[in-house]
KOLGU-355316 format. One record per atom (N, C-alpha, C): atom name; residue in three letters; z negated, y negated, x negated. Coordinates in nm, 3 decimals, always signed. Each point is the difference from the previous one (the first is absolute). Last residue first. Layout:
   atome   residu        pz        py        px
      CA      ala         Z         Y         X
...
This chain:
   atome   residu        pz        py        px
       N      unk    +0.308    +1.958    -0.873
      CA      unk    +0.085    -0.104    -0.021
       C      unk    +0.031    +0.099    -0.154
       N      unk    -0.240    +0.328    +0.300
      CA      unk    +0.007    -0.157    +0.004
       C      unk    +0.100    -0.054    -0.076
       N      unk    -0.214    +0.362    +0.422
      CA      unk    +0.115    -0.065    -0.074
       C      unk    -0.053    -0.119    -0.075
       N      unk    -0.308    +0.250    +0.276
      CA      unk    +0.071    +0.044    -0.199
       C      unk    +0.113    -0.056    -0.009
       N      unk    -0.180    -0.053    +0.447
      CA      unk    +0.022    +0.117    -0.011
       C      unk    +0.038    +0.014    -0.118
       N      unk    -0.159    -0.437    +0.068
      CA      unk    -0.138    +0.131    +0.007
       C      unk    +0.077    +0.131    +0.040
       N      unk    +0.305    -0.354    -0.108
      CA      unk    -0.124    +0.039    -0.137
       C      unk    -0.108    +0.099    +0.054
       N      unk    +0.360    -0.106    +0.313
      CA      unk    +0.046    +0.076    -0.084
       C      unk    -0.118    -0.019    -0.107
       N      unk    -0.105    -0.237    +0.334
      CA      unk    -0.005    +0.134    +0.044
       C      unk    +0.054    +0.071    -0.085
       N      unk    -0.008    -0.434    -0.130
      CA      unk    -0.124    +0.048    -0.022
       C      unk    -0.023    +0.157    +0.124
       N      unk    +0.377    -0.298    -0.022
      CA      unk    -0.026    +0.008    -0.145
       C      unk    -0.129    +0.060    +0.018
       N      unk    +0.130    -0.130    +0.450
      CA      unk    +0.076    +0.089    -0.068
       C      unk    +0.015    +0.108    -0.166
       N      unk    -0.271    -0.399    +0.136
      CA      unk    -0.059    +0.100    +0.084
       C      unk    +0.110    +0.140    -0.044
       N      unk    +0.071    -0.450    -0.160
      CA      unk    -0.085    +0.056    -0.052
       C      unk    -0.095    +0.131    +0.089
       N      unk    +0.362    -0.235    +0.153
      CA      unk    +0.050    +0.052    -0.131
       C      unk    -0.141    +0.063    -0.040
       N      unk    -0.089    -0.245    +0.351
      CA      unk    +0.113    +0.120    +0.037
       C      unk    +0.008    +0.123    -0.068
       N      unk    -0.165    -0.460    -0.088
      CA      unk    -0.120    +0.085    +0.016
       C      unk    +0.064    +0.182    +0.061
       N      unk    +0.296    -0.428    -0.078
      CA      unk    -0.070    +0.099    -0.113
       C      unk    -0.124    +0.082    +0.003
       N      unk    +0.200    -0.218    +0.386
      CA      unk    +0.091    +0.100    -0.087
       C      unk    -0.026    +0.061    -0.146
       N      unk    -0.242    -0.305    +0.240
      CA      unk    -0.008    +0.098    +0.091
       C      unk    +0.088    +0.086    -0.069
       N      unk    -0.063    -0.422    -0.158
      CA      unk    -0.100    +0.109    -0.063
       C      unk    +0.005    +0.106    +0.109
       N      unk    +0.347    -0.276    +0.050
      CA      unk    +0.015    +0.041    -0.123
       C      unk    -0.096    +0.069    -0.018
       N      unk    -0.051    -0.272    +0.368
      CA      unk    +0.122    +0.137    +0.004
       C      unk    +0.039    +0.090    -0.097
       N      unk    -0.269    -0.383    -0.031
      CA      unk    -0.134    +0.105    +0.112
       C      unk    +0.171    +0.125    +0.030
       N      unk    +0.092    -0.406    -0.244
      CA      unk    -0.061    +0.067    -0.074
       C      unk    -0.035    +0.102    +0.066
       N      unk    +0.245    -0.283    +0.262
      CA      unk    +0.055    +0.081    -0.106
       C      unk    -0.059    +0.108    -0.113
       N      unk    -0.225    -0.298    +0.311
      CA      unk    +0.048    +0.065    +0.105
       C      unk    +0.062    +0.111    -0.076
       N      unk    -0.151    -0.406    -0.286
      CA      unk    -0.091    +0.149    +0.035
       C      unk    +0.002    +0.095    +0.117
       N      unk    +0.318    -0.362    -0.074
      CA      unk    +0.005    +0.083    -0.128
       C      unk    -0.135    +0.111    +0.043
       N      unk    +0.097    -0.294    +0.348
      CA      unk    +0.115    +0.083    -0.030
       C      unk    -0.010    +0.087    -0.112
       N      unk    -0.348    -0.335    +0.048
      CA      unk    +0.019    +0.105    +0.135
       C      unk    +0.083    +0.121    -0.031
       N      unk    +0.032    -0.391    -0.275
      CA      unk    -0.112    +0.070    -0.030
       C      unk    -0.041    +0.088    +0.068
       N      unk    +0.298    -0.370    +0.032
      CA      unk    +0.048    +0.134    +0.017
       C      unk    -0.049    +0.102    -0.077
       N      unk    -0.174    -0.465    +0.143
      CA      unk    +0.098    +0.028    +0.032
       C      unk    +0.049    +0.120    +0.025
       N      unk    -0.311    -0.146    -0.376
      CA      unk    +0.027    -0.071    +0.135
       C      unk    +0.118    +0.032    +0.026
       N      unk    -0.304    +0.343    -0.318
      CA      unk    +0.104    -0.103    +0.017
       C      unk    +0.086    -0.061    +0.087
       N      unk    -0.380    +0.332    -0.173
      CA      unk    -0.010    -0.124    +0.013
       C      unk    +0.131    -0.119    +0.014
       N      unk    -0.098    +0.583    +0.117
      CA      unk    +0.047    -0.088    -0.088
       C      unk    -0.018    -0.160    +0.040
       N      unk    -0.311    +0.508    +0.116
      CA      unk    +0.057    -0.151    -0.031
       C      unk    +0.101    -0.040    -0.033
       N      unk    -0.184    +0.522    +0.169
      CA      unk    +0.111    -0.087    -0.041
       C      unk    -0.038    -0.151    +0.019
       N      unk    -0.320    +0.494    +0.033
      CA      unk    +0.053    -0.170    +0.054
       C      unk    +0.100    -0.064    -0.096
       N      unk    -0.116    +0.557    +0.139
      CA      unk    -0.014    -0.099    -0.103
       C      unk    +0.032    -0.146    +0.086
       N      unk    -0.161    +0.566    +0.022
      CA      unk    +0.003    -0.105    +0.075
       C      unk    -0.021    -0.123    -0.116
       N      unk    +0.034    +0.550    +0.005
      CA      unk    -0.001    -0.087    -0.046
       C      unk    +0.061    -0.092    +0.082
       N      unk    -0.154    +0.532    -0.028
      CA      unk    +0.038    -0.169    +0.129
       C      unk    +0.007    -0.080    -0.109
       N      unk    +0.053    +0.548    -0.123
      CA      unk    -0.018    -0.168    -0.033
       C      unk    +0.001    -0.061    +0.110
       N      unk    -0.073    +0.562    +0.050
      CA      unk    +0.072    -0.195    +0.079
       C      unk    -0.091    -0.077    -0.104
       N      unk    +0.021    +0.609    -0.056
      CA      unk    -0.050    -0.158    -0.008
       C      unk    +0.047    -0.110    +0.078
       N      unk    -0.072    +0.547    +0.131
      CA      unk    +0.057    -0.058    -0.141
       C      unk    -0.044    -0.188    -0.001
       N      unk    -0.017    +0.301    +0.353
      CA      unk    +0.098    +0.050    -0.016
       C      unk    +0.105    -0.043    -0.138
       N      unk    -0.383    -0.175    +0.334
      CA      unk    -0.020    +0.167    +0.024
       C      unk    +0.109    +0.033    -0.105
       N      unk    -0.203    -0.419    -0.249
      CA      unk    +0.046    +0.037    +0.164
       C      unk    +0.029    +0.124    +0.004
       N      unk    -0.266    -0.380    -0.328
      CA      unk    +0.096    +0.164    +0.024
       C      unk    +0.007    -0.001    +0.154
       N      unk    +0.096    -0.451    -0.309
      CA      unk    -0.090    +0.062    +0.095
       C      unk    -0.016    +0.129    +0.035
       N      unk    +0.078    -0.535    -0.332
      CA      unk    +0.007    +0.197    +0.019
       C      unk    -0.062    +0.064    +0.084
       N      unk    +0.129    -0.583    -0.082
      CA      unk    -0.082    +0.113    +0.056
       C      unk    +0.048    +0.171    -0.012
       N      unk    +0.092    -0.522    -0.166
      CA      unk    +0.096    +0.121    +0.026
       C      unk    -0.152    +0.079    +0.025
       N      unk    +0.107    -0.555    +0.058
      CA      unk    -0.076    +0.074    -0.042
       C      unk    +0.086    +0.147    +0.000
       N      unk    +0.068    -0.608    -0.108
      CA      unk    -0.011    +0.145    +0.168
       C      unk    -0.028    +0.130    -0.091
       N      unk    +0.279    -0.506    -0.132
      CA      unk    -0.094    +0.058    -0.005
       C      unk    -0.044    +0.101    +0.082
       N      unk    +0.392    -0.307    -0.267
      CA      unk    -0.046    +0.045    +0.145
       C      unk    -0.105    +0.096    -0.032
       N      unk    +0.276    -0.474    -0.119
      CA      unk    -0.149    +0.071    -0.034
       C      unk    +0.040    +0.109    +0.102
       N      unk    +0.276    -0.478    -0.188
      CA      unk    -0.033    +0.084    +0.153
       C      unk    -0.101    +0.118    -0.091
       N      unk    +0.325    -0.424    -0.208
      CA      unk    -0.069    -0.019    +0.085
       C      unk    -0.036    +0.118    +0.095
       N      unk    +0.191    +0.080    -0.523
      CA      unk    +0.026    -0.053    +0.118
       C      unk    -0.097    -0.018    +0.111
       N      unk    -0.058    +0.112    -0.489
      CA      unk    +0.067    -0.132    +0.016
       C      unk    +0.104    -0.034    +0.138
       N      unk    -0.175    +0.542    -0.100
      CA      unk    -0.015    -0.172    -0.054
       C      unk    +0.058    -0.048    -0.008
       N      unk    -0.098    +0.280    +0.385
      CA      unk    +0.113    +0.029    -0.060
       C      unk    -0.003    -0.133    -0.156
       N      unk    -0.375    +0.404    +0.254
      CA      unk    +0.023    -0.186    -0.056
       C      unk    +0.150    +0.076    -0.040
       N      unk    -0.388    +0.296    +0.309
      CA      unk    +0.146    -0.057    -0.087
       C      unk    +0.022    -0.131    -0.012
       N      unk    -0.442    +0.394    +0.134
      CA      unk    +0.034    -0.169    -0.070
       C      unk    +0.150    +0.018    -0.073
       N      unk    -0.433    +0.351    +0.269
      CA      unk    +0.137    -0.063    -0.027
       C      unk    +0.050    -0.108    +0.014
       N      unk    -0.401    +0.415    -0.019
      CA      unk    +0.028    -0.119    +0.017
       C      unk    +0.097    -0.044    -0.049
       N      unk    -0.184    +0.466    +0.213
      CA      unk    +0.066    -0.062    -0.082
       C      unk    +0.033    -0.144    +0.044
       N      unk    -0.339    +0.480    +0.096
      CA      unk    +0.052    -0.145    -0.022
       C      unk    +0.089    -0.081    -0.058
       N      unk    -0.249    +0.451    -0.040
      CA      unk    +0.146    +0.037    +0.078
       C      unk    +0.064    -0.168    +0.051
       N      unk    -0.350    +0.016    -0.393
      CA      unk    -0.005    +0.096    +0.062
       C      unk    +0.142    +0.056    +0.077
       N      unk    +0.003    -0.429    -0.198
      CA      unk    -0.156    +0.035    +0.004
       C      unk    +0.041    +0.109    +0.099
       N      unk    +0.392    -0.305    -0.284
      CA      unk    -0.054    +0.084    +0.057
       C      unk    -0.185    +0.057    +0.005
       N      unk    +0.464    -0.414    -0.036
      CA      unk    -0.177    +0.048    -0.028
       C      unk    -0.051    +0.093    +0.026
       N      unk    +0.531    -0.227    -0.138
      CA      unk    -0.061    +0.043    +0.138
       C      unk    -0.167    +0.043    -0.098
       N      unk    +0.487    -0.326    -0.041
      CA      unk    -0.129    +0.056    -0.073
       C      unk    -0.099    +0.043    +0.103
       N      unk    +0.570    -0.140    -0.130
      CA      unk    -0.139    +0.054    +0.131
       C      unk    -0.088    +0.009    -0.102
       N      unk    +0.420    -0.332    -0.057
      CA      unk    -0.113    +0.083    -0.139
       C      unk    -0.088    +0.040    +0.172
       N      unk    +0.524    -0.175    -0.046
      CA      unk    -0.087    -0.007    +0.072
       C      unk    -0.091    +0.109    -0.088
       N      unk    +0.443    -0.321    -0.072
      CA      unk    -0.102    +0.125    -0.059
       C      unk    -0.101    -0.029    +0.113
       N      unk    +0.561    -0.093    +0.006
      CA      unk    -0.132    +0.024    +0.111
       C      unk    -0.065    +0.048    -0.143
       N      unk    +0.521    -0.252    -0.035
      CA      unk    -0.071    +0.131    -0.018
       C      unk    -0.168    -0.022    +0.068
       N      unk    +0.319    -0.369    -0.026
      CA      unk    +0.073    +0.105    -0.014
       C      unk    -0.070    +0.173    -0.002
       N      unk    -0.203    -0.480    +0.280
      CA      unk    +0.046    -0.007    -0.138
       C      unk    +0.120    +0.179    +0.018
       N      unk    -0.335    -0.218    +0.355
      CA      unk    -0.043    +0.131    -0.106
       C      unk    +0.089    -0.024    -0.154
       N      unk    +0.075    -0.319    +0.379
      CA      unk    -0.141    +0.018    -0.032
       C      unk    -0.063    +0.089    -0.077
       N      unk    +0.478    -0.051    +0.135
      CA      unk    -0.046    -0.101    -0.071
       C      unk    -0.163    -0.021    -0.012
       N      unk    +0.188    +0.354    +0.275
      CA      unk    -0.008    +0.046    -0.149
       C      unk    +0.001    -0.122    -0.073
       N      unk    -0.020    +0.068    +0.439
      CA      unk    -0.123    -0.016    -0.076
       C      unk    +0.043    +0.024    -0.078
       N      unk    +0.358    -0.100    +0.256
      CA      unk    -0.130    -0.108    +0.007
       C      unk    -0.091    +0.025    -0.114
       N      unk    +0.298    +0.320    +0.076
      CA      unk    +0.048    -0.160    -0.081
       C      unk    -0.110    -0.078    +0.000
       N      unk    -0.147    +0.533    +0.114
      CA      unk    +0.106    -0.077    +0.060
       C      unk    +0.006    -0.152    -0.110
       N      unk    -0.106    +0.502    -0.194
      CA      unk    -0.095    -0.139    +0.075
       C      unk    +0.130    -0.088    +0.044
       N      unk    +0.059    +0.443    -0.265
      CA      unk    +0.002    -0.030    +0.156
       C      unk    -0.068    -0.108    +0.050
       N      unk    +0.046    +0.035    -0.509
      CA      unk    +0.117    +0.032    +0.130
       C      unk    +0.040    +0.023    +0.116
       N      unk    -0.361    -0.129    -0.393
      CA      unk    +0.007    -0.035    +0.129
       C      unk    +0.127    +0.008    +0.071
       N      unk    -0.222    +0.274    -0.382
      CA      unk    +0.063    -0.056    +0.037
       C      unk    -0.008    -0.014    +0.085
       N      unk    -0.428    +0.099    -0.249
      CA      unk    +0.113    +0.100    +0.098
       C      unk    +0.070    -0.139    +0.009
       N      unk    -0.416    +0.196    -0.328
      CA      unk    +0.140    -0.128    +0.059
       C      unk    +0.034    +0.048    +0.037
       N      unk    -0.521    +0.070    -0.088
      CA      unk    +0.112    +0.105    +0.004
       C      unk    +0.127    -0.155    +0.047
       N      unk    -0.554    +0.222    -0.122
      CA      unk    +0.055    -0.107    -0.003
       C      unk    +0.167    +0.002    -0.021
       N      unk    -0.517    +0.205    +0.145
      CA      unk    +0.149    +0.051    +0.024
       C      unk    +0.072    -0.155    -0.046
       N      unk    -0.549    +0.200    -0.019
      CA      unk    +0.048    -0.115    -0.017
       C      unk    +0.205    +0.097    -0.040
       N      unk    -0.536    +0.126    +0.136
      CA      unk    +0.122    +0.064    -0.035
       C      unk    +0.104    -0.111    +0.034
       N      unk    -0.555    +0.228    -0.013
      CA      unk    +0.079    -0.121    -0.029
       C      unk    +0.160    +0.027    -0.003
       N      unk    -0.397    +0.303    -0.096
      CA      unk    +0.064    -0.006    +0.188
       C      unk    +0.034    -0.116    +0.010
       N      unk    +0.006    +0.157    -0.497
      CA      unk    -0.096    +0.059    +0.120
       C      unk    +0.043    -0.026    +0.109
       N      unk    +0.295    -0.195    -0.217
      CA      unk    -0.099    -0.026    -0.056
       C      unk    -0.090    +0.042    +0.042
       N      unk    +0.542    +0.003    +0.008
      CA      unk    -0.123    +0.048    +0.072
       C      unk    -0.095    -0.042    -0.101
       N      unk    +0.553    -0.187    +0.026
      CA      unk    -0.129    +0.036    -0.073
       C      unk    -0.083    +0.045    +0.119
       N      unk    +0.558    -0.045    -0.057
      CA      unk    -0.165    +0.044    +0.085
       C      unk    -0.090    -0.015    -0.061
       N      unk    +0.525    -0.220    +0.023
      CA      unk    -0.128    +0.055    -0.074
       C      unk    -0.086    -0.007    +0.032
       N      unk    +0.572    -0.062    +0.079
      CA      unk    -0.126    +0.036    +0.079
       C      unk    -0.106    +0.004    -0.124
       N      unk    +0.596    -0.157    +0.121
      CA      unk    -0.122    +0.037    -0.053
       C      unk    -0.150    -0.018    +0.043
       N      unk    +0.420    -0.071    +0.281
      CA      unk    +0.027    -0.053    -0.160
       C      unk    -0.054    +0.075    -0.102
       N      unk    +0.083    +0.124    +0.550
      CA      unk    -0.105    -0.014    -0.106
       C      unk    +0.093    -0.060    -0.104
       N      unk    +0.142    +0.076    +0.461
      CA      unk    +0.000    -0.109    -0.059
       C      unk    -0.085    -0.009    -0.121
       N      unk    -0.014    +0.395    +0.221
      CA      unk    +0.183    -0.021    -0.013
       C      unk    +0.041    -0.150    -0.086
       N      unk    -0.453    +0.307    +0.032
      CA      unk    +0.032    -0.115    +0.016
       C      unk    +0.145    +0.004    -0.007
       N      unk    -0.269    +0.338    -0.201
      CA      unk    +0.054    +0.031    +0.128
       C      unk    +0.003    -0.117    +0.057
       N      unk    -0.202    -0.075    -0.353
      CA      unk    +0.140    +0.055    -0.048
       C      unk    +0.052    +0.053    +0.119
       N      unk    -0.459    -0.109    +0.017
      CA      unk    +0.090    -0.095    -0.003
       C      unk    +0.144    -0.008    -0.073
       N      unk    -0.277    +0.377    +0.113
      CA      unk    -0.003    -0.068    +0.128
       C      unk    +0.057    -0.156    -0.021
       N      unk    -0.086    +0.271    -0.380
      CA      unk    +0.078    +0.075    +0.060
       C      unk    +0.011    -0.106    +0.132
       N      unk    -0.348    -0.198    -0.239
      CA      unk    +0.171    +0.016    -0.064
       C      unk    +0.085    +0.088    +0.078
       N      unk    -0.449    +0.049    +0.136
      CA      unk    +0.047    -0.097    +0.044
       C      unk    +0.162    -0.056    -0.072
       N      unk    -0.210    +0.444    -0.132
      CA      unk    +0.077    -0.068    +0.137
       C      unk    -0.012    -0.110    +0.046
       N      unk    -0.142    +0.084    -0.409
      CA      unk    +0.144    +0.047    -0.005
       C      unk    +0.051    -0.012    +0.140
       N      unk    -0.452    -0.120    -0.142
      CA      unk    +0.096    -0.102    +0.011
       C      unk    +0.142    +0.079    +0.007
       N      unk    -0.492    +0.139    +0.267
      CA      unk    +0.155    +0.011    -0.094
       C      unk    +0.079    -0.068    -0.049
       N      unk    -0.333    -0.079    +0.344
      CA      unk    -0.036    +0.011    -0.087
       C      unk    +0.016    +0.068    -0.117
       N      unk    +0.184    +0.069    +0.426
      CA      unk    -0.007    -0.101    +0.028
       C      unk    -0.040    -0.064    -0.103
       N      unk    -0.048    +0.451    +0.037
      CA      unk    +0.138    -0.024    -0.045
       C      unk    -0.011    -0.143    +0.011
       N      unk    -0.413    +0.194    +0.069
      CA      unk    +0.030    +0.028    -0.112
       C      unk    +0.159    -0.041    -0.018
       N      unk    -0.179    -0.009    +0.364
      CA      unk    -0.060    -0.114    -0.021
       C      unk    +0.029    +0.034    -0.124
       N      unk    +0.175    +0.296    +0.271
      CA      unk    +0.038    -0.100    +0.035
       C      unk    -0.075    -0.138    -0.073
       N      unk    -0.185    +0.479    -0.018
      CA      unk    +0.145    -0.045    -0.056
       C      unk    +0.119    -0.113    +0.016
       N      unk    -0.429    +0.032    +0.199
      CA      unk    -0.003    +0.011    -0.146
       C      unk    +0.119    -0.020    -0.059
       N      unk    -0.063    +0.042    +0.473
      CA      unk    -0.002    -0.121    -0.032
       C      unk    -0.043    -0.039    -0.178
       N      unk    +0.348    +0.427    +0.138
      CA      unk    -0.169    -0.048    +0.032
       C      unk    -0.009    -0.169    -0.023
       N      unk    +0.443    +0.304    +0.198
      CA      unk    -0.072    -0.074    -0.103
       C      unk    -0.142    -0.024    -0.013
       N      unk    +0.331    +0.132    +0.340
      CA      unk    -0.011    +0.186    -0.058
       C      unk    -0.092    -0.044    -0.132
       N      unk    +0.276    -0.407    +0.215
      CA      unk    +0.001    +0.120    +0.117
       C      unk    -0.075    +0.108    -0.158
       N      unk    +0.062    -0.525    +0.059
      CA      unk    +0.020    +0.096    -0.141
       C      unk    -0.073    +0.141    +0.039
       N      unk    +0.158    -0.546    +0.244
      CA      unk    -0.076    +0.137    -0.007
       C      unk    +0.060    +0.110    -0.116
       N      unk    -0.038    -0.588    +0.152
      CA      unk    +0.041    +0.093    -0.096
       C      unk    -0.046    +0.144    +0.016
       N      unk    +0.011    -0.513    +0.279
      CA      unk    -0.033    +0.139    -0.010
       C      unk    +0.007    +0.105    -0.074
       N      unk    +0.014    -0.549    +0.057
      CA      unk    +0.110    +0.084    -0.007
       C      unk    -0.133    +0.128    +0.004
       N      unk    +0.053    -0.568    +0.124
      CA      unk    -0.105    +0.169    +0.006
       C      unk    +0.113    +0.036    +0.015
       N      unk    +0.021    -0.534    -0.143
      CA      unk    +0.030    +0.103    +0.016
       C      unk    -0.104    +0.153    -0.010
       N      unk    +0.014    -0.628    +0.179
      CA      unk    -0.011    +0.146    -0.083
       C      unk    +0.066    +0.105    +0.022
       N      unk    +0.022    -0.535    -0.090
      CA      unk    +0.052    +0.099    +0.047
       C      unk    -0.046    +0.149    -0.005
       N      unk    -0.088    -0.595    +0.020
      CA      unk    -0.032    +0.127    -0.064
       C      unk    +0.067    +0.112    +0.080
């Protein structure tokens, strides 16, 4: 297992306005169009439910793994929200791994911090290490993207 803690801050934000964009489907789409590798994206919210289901080409996955992913990636998030809590679940279907872990909202002197803390599985002997070494690099970068994408929505920029 692999984990990843990323930090997200949203300087001058309330933990309102931060729980209200997260529970947007336009920004989670916006945040998956700011993907370089996006294919396509779709958000649903359901009250504080919020299910991301999205393809991204596997053009940067090294040889090895890409006989395990095939030509293209869907990965479906589905996160839970209770209050400033967030619960989190990516499936890539019909491949061996899960990752799971939580997003927390926090105010701080100077606006908000997401923590979010996730666990990477992949089930597969051998180089099951390597791929969720890979994955835990990828959700660092998209958690990036999505930090970037979400300072321009809470200053009005939108898509």
């Amino acid at each position: 297992m692999t984990r990843v803690s990323v930090t997200l801050e949203y300087p001058g934000a309330t933990a309102e306005q931060v729980a209200t964009m997260l529970l947007t489907p336009a920004f989670r789409e916006a945040v998956c169009a700011a993907h370089k590798h996006a294919l396509g994206a779709t958000a649903t919210v359901d009250g504080t439910s919020v299910v991301v289901d999205q393809r991204q080409s596997v053009g940067r996955i090294p040889g090895f793994a890409k006989k395990f992913v095939g030509d293209e990636l869907r990965i479906v998030q589905q996160e839970q929200w209770s209050g400033l809590i967030g619960t989190i679940s990516v499936t890539i279907p019909g491949k061996p791994g899960k990752i799971t872990g939580t997003a927390q909202l926090q105010s701080s002197t100077d606006g908000v911090r997401e923590v979010v803390d996730l666990d990477v599985e992949v089930g597969i002997p051998l180089v099951g290490g390597k791929i969720a070494g890979l994955l835990a690099e990828q959700l660092s970068e998209a958690l990036e993207i999505e930090q970037a994408v979400g300072l321009r929505w809470l200053a009005g920029e939108r898509p």
